[in-house]
N, C-alpha and C positions, 0 to 999 in steps of 0.2 A: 098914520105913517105906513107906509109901504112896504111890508116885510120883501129884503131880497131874495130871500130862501124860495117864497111863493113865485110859480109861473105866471107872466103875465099874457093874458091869451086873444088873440089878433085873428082880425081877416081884413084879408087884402083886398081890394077890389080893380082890377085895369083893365080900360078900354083898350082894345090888341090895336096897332095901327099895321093892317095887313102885307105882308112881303117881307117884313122886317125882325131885325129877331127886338123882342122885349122885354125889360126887365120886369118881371113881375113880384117878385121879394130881395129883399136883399137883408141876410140875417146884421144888426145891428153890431156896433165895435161892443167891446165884455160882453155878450151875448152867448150862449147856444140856443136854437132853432129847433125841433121838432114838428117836422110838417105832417099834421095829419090828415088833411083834405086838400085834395086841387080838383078844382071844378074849371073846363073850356066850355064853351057856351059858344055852338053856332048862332046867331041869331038869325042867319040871309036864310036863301031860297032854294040855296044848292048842295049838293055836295061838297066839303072843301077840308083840306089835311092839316094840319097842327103838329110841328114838332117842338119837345120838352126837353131842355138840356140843362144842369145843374152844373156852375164853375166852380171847383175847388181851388180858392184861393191861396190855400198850402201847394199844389205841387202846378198852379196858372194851368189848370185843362178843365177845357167843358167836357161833361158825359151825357151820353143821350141817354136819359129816361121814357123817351119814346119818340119813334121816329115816322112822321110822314104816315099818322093815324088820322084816317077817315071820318070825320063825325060829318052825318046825314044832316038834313037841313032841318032848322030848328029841332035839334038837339045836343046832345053836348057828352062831353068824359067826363067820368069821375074819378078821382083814383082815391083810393080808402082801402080799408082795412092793414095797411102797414106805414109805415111811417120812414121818413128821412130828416138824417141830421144835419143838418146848416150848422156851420163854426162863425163866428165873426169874419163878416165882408163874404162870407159863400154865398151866391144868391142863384133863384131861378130865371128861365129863359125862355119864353113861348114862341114860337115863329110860325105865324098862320101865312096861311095859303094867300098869293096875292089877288087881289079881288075878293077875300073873305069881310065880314064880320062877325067878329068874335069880340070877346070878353073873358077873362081869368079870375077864377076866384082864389086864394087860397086862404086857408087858418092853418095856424101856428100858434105851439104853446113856446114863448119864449124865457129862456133860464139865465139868472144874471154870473158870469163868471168871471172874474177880476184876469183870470191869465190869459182870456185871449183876446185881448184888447188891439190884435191888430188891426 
């Protein structure tokens, strides 16, 4: 049996379809989120930018977590050492550069919460 008290702990994985913004998490309804890694991943040949924006579905506004960052050719971001919280239905947004390829990774420990089942 499942204890709900226990974090249940995730990674994500999406192919970016380039020029477009995409959803690459979306914290689950009774949920909270805790994102401790995001990983982009140039895979191409070129240089090409990646912007990172998180919707807060309490007050309907995207924030940019980073904006119109550089990653070199085959290689990538990571972002770690701190963490962000996703409420239920919050989710992330990667928008790479048109003519990119890239990929998203993220892990998330996610927490069961009865009250925010929006």
């Amino acid at each position: 049996m499942i204890d709900p008290k226990q974090p249940k702990y995730r990674s994500v994985g999406t192919v970016l379809t380039a020029g477009v913004a995409n959803t690459i998490y979306t914290c689950p309804p009774n949920q909270v989120a805790k994102v401790g890694l995001l990983f982009i991943a140039n895979s191409g040949s070129g240089n090409k930018t990646v912007s990172i924006q998180w919707y807060d579905s309490v007050t309907t506004t995207l924030y940019h977590i980073v904006g119109g960052y550089v990653i070199s050719a085959y290689n990538y971001l990571k972002l770690d050492g701190s963490y962000l919280i996703l409420n239920a239905n919050d989710y992330l947004v990667a928008t790479p550069e048109a003519g990119s390829t890239m990929d998203a990774t993220v892990s998330v420990e996610e927490y069961f919460n009865p009250l925010t089942g929006r």
